[in-house]
PQR file of N, CA, C, O and H, with PARSE charges and radii, in Angstrom:
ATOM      1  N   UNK A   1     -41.933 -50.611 -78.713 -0.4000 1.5000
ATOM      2  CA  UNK A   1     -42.401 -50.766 -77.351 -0.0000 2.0000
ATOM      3  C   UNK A   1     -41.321 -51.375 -76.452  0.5500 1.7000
ATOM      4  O   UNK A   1     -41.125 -51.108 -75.266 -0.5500 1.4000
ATOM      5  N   UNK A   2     -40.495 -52.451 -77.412 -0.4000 1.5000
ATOM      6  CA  UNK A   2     -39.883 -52.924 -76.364 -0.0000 2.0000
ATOM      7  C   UNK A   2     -38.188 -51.839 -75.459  0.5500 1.7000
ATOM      8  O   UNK A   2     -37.559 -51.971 -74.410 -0.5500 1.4000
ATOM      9  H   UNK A   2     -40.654 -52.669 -78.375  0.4000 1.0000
ATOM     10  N   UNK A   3     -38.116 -50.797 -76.750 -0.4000 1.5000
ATOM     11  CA  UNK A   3     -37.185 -50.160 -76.658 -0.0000 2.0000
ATOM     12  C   UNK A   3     -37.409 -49.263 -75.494  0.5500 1.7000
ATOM     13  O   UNK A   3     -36.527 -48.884 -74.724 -0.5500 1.4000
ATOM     14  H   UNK A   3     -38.627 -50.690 -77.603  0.4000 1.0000
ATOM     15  N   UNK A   4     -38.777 -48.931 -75.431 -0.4000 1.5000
ATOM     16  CA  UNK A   4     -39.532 -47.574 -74.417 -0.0000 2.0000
ATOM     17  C   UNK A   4     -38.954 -48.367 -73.000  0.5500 1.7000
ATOM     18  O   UNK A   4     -38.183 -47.890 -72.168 -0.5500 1.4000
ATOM     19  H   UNK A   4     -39.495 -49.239 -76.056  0.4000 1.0000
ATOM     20  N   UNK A   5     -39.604 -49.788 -73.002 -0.4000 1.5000
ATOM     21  CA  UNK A   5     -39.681 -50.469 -72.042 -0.0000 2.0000
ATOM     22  C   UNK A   5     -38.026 -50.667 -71.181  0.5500 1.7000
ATOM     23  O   UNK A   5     -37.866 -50.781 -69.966 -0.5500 1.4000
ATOM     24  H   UNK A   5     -40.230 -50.176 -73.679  0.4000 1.0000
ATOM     25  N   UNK A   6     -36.900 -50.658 -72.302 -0.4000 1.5000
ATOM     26  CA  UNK A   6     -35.294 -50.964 -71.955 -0.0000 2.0000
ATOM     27  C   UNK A   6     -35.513 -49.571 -71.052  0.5500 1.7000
ATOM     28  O   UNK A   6     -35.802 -49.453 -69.862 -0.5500 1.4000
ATOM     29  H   UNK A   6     -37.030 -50.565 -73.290  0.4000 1.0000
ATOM     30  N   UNK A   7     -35.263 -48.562 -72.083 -0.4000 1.5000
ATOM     31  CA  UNK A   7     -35.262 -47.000 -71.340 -0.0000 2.0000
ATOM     32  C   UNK A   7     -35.965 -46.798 -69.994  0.5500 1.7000
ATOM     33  O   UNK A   7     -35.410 -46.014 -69.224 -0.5500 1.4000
ATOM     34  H   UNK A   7     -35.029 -48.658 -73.050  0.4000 1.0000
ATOM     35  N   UNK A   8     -36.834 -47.246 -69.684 -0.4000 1.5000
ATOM     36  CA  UNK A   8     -37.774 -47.062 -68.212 -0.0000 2.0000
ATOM     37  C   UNK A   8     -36.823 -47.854 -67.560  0.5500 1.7000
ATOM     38  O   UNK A   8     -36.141 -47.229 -66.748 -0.5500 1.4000
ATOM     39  H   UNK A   8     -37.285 -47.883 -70.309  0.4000 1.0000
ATOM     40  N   UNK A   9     -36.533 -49.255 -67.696 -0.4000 1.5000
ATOM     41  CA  UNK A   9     -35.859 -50.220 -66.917 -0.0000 2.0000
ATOM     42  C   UNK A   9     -34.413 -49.207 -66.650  0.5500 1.7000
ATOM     43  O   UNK A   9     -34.489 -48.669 -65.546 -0.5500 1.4000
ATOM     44  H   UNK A   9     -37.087 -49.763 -68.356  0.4000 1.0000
ATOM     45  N   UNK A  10     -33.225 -48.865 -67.359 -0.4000 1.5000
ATOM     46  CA  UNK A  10     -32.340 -48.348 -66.793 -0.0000 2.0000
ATOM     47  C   UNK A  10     -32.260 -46.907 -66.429  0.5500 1.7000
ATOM     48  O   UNK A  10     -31.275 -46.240 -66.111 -0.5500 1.4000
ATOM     49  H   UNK A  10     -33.163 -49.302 -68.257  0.4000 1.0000
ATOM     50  N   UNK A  11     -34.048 -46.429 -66.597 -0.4000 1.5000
ATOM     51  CA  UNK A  11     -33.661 -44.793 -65.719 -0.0000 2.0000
ATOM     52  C   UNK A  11     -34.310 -45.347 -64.260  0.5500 1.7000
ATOM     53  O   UNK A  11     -34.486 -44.636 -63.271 -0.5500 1.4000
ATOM     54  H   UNK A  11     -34.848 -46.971 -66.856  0.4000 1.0000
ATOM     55  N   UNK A  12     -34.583 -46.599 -64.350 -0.4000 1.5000
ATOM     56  CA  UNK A  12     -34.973 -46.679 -62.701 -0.0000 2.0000
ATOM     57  C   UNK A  12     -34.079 -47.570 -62.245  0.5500 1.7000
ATOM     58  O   UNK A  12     -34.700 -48.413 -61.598 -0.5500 1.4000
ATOM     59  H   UNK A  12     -34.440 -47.177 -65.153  0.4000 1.0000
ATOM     60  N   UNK A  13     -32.497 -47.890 -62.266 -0.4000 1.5000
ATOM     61  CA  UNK A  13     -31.572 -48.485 -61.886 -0.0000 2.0000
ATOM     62  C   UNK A  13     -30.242 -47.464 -61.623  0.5500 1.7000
ATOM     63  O   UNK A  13     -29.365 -47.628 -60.776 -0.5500 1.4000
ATOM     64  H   UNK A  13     -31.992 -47.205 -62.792  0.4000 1.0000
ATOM     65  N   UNK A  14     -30.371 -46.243 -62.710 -0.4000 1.5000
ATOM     66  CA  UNK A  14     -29.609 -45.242 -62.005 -0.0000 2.0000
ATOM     67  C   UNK A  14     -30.403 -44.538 -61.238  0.5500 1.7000
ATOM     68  O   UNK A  14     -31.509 -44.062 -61.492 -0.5500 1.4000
ATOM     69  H   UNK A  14     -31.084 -46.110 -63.399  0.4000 1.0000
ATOM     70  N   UNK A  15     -29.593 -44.491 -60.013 -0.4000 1.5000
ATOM     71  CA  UNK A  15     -29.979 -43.283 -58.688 -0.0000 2.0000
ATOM     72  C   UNK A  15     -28.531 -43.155 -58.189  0.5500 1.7000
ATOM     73  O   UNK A  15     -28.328 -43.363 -56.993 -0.5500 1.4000
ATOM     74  H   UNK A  15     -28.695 -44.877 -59.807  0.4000 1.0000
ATOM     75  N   UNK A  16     -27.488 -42.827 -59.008 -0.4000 1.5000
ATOM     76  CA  UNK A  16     -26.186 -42.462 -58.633 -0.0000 2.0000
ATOM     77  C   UNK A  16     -26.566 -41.212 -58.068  0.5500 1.7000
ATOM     78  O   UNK A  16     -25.969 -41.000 -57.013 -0.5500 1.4000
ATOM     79  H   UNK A  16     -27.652 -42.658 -59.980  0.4000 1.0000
ATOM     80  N   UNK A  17     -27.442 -40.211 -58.446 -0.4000 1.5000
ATOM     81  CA  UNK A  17     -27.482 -38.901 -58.161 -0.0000 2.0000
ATOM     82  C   UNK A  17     -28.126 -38.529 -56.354  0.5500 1.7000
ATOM     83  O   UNK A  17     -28.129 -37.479 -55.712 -0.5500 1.4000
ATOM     84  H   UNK A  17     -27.927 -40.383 -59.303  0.4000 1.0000
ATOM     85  N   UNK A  18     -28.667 -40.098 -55.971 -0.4000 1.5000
ATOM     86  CA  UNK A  18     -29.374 -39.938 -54.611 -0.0000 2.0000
ATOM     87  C   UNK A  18     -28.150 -40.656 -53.724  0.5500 1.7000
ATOM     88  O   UNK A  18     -28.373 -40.555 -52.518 -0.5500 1.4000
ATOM     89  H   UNK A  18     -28.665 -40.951 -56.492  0.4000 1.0000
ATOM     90  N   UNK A  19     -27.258 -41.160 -53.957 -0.4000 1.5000
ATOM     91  CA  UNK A  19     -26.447 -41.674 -53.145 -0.0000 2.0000
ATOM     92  C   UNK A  19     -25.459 -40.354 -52.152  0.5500 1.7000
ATOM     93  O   UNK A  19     -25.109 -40.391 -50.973 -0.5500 1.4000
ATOM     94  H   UNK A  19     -27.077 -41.241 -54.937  0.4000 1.0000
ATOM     95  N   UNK A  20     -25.235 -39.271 -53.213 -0.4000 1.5000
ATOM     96  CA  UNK A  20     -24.332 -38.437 -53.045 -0.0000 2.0000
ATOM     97  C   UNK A  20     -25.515 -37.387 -52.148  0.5500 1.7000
ATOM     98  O   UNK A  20     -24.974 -36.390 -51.671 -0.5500 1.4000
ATOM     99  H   UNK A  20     -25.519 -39.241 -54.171  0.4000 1.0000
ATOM    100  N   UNK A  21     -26.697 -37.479 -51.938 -0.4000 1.5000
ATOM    101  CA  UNK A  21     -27.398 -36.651 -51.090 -0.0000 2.0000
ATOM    102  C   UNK A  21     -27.880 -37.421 -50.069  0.5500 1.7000
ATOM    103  O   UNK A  21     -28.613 -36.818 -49.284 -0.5500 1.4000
ATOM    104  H   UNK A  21     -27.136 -38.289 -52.326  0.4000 1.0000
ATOM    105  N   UNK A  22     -27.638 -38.824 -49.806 -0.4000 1.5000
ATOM    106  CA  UNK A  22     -27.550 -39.864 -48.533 -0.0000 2.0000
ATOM    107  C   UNK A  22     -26.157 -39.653 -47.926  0.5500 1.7000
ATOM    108  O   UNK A  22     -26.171 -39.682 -46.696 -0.5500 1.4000
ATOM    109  H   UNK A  22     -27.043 -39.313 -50.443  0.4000 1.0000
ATOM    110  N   UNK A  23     -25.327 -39.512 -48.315 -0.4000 1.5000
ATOM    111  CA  UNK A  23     -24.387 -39.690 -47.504 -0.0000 2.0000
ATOM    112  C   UNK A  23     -24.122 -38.098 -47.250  0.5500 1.7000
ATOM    113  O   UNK A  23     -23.489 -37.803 -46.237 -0.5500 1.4000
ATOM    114  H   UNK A  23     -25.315 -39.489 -49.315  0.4000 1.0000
ATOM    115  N   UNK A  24     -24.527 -37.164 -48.028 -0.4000 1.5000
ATOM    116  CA  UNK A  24     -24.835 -35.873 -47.339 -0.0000 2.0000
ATOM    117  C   UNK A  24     -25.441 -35.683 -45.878  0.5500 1.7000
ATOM    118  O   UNK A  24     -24.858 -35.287 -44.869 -0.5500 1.4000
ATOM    119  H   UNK A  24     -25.041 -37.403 -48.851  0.4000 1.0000
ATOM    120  N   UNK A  25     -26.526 -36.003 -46.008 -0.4000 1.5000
ATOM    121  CA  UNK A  25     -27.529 -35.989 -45.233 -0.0000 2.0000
ATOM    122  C   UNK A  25     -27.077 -36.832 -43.432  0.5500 1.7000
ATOM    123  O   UNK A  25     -27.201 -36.361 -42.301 -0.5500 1.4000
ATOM    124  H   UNK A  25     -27.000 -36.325 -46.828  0.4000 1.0000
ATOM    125  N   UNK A  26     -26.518 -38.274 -43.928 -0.4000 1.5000
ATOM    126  CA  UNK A  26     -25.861 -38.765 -42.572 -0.0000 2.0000
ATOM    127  C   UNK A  26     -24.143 -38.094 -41.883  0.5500 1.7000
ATOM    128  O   UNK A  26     -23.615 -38.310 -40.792 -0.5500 1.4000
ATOM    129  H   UNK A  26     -26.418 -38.656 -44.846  0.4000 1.0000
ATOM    130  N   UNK A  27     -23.674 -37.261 -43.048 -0.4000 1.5000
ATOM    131  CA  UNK A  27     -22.598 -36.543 -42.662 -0.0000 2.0000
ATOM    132  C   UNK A  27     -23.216 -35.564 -41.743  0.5500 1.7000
ATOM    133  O   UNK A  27     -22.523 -35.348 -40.749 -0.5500 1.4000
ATOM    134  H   UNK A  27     -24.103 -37.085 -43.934  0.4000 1.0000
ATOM    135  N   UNK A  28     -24.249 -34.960 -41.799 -0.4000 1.5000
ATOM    136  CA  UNK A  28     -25.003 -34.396 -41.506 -0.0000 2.0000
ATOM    137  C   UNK A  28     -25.439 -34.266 -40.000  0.5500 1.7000
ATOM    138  O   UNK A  28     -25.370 -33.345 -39.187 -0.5500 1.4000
ATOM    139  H   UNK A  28     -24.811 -35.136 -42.606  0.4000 1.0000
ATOM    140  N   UNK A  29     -26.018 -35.831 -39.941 -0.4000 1.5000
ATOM    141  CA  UNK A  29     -26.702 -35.935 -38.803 -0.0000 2.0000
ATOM    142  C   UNK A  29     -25.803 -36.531 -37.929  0.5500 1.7000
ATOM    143  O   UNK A  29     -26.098 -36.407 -36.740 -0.5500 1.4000
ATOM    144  H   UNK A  29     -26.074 -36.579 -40.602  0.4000 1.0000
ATOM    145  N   UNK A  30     -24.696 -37.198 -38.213 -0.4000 1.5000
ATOM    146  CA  UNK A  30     -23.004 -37.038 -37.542 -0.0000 2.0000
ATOM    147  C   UNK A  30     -22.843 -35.970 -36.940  0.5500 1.7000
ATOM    148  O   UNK A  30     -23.190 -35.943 -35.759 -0.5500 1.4000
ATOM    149  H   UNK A  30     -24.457 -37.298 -39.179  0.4000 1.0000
ATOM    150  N   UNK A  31     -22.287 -34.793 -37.536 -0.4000 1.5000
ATOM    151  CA  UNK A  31     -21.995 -33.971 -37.035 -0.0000 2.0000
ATOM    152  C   UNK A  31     -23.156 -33.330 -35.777  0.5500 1.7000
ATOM    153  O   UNK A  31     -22.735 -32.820 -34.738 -0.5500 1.4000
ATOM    154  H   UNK A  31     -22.005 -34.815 -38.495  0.4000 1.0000
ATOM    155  N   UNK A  32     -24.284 -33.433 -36.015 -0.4000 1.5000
ATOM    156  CA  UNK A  32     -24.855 -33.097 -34.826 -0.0000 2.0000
ATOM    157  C   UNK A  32     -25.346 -33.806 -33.752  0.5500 1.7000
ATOM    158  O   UNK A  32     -25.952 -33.494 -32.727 -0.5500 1.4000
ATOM    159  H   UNK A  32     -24.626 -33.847 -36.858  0.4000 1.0000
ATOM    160  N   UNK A  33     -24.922 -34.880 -34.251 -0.4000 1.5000
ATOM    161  CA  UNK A  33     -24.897 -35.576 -33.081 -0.0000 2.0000
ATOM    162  C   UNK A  33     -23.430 -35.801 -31.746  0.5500 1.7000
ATOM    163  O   UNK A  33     -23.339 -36.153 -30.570 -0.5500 1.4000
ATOM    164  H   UNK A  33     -24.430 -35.134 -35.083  0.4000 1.0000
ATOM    165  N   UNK A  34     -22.708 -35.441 -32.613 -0.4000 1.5000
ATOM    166  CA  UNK A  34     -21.594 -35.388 -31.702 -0.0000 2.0000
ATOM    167  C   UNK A  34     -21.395 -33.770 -31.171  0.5500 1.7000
ATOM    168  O   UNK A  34     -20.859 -33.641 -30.070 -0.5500 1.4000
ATOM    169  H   UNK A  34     -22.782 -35.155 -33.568  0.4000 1.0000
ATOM    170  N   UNK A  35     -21.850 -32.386 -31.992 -0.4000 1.5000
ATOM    171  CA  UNK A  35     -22.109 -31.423 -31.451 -0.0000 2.0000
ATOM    172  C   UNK A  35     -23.111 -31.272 -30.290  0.5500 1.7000
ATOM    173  O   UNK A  35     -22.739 -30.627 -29.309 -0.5500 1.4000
ATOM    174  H   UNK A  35     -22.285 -32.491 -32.886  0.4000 1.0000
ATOM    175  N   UNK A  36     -24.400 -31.830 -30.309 -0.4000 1.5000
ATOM    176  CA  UNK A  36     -25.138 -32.658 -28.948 -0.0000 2.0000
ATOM    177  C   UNK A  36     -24.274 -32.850 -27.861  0.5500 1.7000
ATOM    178  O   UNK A  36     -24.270 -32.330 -26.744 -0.5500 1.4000
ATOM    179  H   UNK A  36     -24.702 -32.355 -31.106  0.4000 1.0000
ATOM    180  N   UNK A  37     -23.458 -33.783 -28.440 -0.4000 1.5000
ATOM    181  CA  UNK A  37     -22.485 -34.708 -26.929 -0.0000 2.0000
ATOM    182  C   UNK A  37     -21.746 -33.955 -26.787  0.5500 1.7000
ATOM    183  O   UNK A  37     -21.532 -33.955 -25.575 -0.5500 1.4000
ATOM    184  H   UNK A  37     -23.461 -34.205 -29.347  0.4000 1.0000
ATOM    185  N   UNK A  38     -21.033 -33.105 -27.328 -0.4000 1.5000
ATOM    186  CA  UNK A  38     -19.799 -31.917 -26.640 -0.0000 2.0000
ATOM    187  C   UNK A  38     -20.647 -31.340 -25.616  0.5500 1.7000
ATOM    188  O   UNK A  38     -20.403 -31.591 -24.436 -0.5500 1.4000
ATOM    189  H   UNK A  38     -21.207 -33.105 -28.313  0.4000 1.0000
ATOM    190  N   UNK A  39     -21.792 -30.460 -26.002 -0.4000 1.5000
ATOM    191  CA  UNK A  39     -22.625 -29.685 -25.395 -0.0000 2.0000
ATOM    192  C   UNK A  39     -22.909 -30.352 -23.788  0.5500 1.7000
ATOM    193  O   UNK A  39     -22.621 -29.883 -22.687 -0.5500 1.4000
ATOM    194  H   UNK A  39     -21.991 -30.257 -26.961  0.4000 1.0000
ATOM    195  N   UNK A  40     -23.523 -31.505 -24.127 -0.4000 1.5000
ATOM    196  CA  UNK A  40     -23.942 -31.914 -22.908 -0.0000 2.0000
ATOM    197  C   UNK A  40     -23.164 -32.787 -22.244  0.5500 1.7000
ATOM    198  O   UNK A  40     -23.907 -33.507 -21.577 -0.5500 1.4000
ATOM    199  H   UNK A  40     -23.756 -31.886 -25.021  0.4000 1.0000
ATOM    200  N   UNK A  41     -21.629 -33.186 -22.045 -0.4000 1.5000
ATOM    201  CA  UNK A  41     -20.807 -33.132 -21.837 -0.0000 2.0000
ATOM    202  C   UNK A  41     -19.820 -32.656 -21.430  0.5500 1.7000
ATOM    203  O   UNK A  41     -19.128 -33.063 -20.497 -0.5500 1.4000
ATOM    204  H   UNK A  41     -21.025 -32.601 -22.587  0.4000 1.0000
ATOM    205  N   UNK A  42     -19.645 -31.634 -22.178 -0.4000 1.5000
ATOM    206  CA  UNK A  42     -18.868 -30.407 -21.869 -0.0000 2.0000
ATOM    207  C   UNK A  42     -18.218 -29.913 -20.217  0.5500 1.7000
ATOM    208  O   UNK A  42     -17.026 -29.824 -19.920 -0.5500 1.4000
ATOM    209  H   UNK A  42     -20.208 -31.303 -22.936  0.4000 1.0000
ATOM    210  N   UNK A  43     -19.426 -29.643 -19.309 -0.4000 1.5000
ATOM    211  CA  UNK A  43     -19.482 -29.365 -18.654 -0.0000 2.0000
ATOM    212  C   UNK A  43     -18.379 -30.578 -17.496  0.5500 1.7000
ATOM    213  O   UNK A  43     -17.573 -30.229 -16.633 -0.5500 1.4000
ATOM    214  H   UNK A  43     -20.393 -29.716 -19.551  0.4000 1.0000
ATOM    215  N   UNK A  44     -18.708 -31.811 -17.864 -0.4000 1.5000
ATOM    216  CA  UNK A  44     -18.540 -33.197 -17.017 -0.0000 2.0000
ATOM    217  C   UNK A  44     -16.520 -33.126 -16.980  0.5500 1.7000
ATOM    218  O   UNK A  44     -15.559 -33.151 -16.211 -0.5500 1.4000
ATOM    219  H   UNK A  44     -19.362 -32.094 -18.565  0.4000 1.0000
ATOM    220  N   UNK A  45     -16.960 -33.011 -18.644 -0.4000 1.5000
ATOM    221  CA  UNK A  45     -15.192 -33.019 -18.783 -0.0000 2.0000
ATOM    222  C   UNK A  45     -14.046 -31.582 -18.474  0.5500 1.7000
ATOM    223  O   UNK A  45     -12.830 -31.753 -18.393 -0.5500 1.4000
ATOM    224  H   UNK A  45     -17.741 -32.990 -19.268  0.4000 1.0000
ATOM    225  N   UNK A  46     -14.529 -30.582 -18.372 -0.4000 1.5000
ATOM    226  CA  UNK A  46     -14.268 -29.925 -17.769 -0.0000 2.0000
ATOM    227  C   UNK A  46     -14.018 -29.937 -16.280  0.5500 1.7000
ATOM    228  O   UNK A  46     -12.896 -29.975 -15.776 -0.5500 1.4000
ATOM    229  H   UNK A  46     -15.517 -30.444 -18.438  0.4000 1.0000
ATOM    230  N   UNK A  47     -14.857 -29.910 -15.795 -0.4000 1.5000
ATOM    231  CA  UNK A  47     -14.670 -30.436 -14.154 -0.0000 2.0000
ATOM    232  C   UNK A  47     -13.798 -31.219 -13.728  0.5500 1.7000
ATOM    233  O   UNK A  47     -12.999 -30.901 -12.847 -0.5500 1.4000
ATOM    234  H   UNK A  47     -15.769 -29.878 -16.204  0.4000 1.0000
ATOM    235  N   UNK A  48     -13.840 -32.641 -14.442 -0.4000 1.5000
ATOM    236  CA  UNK A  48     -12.480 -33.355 -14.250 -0.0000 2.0000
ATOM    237  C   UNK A  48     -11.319 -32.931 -14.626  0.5500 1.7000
ATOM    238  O   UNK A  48     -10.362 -33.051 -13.862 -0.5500 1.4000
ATOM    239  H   UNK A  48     -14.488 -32.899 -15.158  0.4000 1.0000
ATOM    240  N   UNK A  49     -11.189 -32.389 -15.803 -0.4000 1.5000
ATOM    241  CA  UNK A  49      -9.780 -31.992 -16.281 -0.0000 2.0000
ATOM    242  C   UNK A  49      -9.609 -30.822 -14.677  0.5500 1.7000
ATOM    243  O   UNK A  49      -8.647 -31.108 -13.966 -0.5500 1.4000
ATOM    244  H   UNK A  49     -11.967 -32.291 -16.424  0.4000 1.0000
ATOM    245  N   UNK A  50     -10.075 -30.192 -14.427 -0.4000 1.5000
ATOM    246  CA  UNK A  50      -9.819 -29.245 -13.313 -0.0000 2.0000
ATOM    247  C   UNK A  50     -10.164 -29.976 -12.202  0.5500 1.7000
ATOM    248  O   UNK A  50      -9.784 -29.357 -11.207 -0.5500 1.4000
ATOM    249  H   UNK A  50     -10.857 -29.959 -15.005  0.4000 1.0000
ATOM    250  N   UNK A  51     -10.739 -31.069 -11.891 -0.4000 1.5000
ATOM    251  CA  UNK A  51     -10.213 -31.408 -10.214 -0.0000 2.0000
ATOM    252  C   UNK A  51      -8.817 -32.313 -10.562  0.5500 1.7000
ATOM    253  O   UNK A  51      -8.106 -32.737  -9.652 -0.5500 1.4000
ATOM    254  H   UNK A  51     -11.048 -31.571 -12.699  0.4000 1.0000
ATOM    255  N   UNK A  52      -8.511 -32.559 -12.026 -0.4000 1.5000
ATOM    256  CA  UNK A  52      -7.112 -33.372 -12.060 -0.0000 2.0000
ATOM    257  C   UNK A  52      -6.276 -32.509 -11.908  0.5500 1.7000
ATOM    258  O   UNK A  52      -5.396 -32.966 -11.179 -0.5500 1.4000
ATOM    259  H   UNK A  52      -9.089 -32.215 -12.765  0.4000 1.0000
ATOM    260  N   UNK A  53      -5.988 -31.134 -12.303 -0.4000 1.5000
ATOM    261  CA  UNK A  53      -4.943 -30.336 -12.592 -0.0000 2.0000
ATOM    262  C   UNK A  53      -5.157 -29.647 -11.127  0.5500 1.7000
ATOM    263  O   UNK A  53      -4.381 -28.700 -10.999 -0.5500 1.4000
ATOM    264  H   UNK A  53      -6.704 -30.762 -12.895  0.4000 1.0000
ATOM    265  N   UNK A  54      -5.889 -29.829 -10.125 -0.4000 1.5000
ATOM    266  CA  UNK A  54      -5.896 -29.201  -8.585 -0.0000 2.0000
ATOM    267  C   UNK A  54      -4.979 -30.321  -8.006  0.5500 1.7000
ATOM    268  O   UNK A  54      -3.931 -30.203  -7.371 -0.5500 1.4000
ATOM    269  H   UNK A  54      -6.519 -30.598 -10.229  0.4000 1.0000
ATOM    270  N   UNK A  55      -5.644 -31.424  -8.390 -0.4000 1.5000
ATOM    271  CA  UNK A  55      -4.759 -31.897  -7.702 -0.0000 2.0000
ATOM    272  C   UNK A  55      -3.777 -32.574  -8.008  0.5500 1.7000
ATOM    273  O   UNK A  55      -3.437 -33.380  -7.142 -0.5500 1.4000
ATOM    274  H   UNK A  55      -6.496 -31.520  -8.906  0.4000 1.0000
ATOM    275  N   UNK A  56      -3.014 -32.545  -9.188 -0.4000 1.5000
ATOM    276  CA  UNK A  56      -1.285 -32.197  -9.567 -0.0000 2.0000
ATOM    277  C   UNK A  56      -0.806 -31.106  -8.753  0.5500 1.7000
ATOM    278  O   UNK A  56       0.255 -31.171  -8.133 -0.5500 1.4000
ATOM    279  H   UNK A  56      -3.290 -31.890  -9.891  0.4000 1.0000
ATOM    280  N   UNK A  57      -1.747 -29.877  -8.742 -0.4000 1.5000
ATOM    281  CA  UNK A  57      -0.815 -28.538  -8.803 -0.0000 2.0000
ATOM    282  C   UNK A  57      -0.676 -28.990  -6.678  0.5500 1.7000
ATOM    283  O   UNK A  57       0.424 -29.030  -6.129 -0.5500 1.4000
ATOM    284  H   UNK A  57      -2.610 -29.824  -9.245  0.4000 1.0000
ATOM    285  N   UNK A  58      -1.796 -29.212  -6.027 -0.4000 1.5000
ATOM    286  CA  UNK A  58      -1.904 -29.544  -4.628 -0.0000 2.0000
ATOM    287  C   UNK A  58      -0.393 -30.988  -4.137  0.5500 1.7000
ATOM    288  O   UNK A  58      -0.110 -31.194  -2.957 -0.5500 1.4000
ATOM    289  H   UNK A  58      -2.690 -29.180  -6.474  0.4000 1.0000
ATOM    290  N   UNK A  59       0.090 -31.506  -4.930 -0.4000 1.5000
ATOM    291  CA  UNK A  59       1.007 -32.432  -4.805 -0.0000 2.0000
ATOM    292  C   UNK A  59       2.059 -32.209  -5.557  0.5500 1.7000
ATOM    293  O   UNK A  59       2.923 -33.085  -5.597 -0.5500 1.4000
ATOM    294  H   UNK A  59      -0.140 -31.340  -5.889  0.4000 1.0000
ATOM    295  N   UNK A  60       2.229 -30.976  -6.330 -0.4000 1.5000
ATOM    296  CA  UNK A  60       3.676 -30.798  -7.046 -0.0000 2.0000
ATOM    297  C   UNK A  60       4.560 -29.841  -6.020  0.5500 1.7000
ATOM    298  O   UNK A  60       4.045 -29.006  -5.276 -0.5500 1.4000
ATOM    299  H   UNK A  60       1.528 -30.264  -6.298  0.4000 1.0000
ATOM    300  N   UNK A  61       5.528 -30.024  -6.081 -0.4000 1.5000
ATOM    301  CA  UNK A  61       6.978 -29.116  -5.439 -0.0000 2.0000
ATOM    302  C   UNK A  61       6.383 -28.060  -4.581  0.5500 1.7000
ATOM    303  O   UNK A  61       5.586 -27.193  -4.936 -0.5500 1.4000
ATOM    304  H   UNK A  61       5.946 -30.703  -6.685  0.4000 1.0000
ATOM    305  N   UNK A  62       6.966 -28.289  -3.209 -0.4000 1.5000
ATOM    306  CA  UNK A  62       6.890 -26.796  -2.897 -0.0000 2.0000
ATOM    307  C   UNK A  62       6.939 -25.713  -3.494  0.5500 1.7000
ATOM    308  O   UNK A  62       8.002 -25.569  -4.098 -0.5500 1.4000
ATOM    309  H   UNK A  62       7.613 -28.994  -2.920  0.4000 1.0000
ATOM    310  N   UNK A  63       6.132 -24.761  -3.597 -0.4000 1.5000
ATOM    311  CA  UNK A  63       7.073 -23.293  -3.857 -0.0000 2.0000
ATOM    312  C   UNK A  63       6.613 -23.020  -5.676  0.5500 1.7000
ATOM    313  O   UNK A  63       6.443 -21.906  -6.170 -0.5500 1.4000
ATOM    314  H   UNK A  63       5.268 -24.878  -3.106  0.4000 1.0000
ATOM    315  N   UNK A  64       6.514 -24.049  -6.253 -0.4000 1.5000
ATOM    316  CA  UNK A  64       6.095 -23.983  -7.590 -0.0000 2.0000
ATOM    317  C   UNK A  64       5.119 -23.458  -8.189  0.5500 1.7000
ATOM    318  O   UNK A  64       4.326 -24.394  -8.297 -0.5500 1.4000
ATOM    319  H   UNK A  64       6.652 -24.955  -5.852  0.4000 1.0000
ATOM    320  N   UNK A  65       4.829 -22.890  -8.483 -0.4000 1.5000
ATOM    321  CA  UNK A  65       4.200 -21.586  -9.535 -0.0000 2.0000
ATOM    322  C   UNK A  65       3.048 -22.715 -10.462  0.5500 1.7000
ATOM    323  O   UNK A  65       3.205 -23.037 -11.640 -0.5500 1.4000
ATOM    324  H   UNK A  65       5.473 -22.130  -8.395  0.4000 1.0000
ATOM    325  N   UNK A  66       1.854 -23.189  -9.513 -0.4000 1.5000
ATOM    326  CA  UNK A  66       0.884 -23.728 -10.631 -0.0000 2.0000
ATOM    327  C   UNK A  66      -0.476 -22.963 -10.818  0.5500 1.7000
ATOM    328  O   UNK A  66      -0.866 -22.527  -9.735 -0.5500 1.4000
ATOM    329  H   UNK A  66       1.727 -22.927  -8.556  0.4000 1.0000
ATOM    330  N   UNK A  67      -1.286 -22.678 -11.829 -0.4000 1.5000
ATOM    331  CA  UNK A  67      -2.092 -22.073 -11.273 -0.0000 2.0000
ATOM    332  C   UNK A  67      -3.359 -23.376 -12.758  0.5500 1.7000
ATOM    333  O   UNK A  67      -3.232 -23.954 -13.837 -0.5500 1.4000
ATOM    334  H   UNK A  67      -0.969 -23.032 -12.708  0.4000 1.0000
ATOM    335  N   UNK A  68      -4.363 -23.128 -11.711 -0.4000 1.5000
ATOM    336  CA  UNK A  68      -5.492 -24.239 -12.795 -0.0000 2.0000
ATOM    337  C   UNK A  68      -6.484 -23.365 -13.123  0.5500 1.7000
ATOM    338  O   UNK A  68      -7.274 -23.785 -13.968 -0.5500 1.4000
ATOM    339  H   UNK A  68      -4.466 -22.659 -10.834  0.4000 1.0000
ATOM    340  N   UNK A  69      -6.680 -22.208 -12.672 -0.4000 1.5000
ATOM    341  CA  UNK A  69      -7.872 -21.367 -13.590 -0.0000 2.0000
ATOM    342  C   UNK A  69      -7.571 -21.366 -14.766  0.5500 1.7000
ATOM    343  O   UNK A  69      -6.522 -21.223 -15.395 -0.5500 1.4000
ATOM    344  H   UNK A  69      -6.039 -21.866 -11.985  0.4000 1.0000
ATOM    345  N   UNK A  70      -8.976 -21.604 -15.093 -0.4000 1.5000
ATOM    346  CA  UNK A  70      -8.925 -21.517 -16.472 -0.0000 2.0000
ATOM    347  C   UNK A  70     -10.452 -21.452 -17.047  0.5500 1.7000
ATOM    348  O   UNK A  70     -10.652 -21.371 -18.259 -0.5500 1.4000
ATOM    349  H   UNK A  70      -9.828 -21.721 -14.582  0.4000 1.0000
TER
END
């Protein structure tokens, strides 16, 4: 009995096998969470990068060849 009893005690102390599907799982919910923030973002940082590069190209050299479409 007391041997049954060891065996129960260390199959309920390994859970090596659930660690490797936790840190699955938050790799997981990482990644979509920052796929979220590109998305709804996206748009914000765009805009700036293009009113910055208007107005470089609006204050660089006469005559100079800038173009910001994009």
């Amino acid at each position: 009995m007391i041997r049954y009893m060891r065996n129960v005690m260390n199959a309920r102390q390994s859970d090596e096998g659930a660690s490797a599907v936790e840190y699955g799982l938050l790799v997981a919910a990482i990644a979509a969470v920052i796929v979220i923030i590109i998305f709804a973002l996206g748009g914000v940082i765009k805009k700036t990068f293009k009113d910055t590069c208007d107005s470089v190209a609006n204050k660089g050299a006469a005559g100079a060849n800038t173009s910001c479409s994009q």
